[in-house]
N, C-alpha and C positions, 0 to 999 in steps of 0.2 A: 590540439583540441579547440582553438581559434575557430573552427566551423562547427564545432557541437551545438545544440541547441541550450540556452542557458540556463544558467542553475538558479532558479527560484528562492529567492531567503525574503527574510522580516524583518523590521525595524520595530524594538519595543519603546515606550512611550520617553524613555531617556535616548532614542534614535541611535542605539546597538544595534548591530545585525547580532539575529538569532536567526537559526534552522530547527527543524521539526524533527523529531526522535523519539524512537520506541525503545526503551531501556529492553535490553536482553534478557527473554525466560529467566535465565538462571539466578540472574539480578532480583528478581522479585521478590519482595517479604507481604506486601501488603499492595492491594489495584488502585489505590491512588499514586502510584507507583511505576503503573506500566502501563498506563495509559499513554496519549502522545502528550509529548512534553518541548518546553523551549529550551535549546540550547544555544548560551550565548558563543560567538565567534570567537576562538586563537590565536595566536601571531601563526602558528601551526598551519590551522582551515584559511586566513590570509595569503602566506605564504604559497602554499597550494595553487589556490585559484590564481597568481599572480604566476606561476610556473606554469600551469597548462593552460593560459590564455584565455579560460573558457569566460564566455560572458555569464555576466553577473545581472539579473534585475531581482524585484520584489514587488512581493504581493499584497493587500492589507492582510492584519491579521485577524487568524481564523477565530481568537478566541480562547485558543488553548492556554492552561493554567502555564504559569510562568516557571515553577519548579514543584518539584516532588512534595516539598515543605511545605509550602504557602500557599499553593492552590489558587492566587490572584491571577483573574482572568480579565484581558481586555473585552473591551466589546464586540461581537462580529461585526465586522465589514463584509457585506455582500460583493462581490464579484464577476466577472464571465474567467472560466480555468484559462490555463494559457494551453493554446493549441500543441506548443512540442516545449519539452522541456529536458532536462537531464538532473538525475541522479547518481550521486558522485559517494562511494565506498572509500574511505581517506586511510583505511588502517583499522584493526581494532572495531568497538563497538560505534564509530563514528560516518555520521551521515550527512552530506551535504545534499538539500536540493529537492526533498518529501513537500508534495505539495498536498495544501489543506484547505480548501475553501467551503468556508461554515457556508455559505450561503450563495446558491447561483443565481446572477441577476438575470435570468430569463423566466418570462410568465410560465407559469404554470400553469396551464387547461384548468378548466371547471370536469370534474369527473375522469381524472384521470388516475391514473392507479399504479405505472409502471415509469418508473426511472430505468432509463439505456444512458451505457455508454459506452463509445465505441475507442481506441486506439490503435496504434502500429508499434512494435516494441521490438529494439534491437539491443545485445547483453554481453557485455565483457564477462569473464570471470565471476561471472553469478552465483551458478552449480558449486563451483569447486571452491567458493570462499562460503558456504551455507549459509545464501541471501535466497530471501523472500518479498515478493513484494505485494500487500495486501491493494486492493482495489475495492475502496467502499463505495456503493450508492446508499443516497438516505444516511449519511453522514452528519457527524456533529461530534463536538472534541467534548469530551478529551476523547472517545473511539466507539462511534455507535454507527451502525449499520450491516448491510449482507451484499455479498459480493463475490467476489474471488481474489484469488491470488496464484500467480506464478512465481516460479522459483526452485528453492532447494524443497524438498519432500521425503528427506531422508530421516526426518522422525518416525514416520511411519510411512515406508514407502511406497507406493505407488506400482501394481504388477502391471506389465507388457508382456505378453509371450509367454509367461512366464517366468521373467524375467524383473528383477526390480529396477525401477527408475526414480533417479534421483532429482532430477532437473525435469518438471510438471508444474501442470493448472490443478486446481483443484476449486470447490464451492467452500466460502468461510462466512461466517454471522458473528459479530462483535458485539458486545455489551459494556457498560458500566456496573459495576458493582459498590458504590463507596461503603469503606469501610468493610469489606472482604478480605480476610485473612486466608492466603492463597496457599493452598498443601500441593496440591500436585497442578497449579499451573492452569486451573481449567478457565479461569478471563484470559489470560494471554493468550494461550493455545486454541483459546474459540472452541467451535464446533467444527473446523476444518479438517482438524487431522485424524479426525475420525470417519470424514466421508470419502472415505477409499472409493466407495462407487459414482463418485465425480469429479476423479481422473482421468484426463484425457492423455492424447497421444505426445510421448516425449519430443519436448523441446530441446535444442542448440542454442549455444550463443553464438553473434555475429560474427565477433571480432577476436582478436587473440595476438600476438606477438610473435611476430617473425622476424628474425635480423633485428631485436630490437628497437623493431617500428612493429606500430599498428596496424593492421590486415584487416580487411570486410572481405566477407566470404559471401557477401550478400545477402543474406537470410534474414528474412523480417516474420513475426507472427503478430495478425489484427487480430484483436479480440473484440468480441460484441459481448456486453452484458447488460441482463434485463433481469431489474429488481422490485417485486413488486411492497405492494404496502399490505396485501395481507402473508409475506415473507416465504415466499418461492422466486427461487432464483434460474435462470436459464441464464449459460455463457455458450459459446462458438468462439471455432480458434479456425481461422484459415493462414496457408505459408506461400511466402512466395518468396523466389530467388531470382536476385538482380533486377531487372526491368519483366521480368516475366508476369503469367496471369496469377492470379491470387489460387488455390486450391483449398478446396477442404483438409485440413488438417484434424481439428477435432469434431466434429456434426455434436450439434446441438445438444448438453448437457441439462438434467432439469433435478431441482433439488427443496423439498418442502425447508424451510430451518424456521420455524415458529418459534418463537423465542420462550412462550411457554414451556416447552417442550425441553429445548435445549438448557433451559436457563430455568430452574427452579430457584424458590425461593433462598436466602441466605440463613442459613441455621445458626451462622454468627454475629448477627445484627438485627437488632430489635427494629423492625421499621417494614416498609412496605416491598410489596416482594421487587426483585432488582430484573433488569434486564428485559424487560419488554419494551416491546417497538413503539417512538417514538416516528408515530406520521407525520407529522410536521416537522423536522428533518430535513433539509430537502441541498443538504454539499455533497462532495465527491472528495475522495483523497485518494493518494498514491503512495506509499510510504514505503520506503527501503531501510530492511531490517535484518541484517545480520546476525545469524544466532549463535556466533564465534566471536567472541569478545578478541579471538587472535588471526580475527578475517584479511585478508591483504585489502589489496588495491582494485576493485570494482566498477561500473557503473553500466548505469542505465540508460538509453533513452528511448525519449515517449513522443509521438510526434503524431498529427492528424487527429488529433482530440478533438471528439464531437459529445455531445450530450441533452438530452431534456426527458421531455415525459409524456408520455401516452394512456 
């Protein structure tokens, strides 16, 4: 893994590496809780990264509260995203390599409306350890914004053919709720898994184990996603294998998620209503999140990351 693209982590203000984590659905008691969160490095995630070679940098941090408890947050550091990066599945509910940037250091137009962003995305064992992985624009931690995600979709799955599919894109809209006592999940689970009709065409992963070596089968899918500020979203999934031309794979997806709409008021907290769009906003994340707390061994990578606003 010496030629993977590296794994993104953070340095908190006593100069620990910490990685970026979305505690699992099932985890949840309260959304201060499952929002993104820091977690600090193991001899474990050490050991790891020291065994598969793969390069190691870091990015300022985004911001995100420090733990479930204490909710103490650094300050955003602005940034430009890293062009390719890798997301690393270590076992279990654990994740190396979710990148989060509060703040992208490129100008933003006067009248502009729509956040894109474009990637290339190749996937170990994704599907079949039930990984997902959210893609916010209009980002800010602990987890606000609308986007997409590819991944596992076998919450509510996804029909082809008639046929269900588990490994899919689909449109998601994130919120904050503090102080939301959470019954059936509806901050984690977003507005995604209920937009069955922004499902596109199933995906494959890359790579896979042969002879107990690694295999590329070649297969990559670019994703474009355009997210605007008054919260419609359009993504596109083109595939391509090996050195070949790019094709259409999914044509152009378009999905309202008005955060009013999705996001009602909290009937358990005295205070102003939660969840609405936050325009001023203006990061992107990538976060890998496994909804099997007994997921194996995973990962991602992301590479030709482009971004801004129109």
């Amino acid at each position: 893994m010496s030629d993977f693209p590296p794994v993104y982590l953070y340095k908190d203000n006593e100069g620990r590496d910490y990685t970026l984590e979305m505690i699992p659905a099932a985890s949840i008691v309260h959304v201060e809780k499952s929002g993104l969160h820091r977690r600090l490095l193991d001899t474990k995630d050490h050991a790891l990264l020291a065994r598969t070679k793969v390069k190691v940098k870091y990015l300022p941090d985004p911001g995100v509260a420090d733990s479930e408890v204490s909710q103490t947050k650094q300050t955003c550091n602005g940034t430009l995203p890293p062009t390719s990066f890798t997301i690393l599945g270590t076992g279990g509910a654990n994740v190396l390599g979710s990148v989060g940037i509060c703040k992208i250091n490129i100008a933003k137009p006067a009248n502009s409306h729509t956040h894109w962003i474009q990637f290339v995305v190749g996937t170990y064992r994704v599907a079949s350890n039930q990984v997902h992985v959210p893609v916010a624009a209009w980002f800010k931690p602990q987890m606000h914004g609308h986007g997409m995600y590819f991944g596992d979709t076998s919450s509510s799955a996804c029909i082809n053919n008639g046929q269900p599919s588990t490994y899919n894109t689909r449109i998601e809209a994130w919120s904050v709720w503090p102080g939301y006592v959470v019954r059936s999940s509806p901050y984690f689970q977003s507005t995604g898994y209920t937009y069955n009709d922004t499902c596109g065409m199933p995906w494959q992963d890359s790579f896979s184990t042969v002879n107990n070596a690694l295999a590329d089968n070649g297969t990559r899918f670019r994703v474009t996603v355009h997210a605007t500020d008054d919260q419609v979203v359009m993504y596109q999934v083109d595939r391509r294998i090996g050195s070949g031309n790019w094709l259409a794979h999914t044509p152009a997806v378009w999905k309202n998620v008005t955060y009013a709409t999705h996001w009602p008021a909290d009937p358990n907290f005295a205070g102003p209503v939660y969840g609405q769009f936050d325009a001023s906003a203006n990061g992107l994340a990538f976060v890998g999140v496994p909804v099997l707390a007994t997921a194996g061994n995973w990962f991602v990578q992301i590479s030709s990351v482009a971004t801004g606003w129109f």
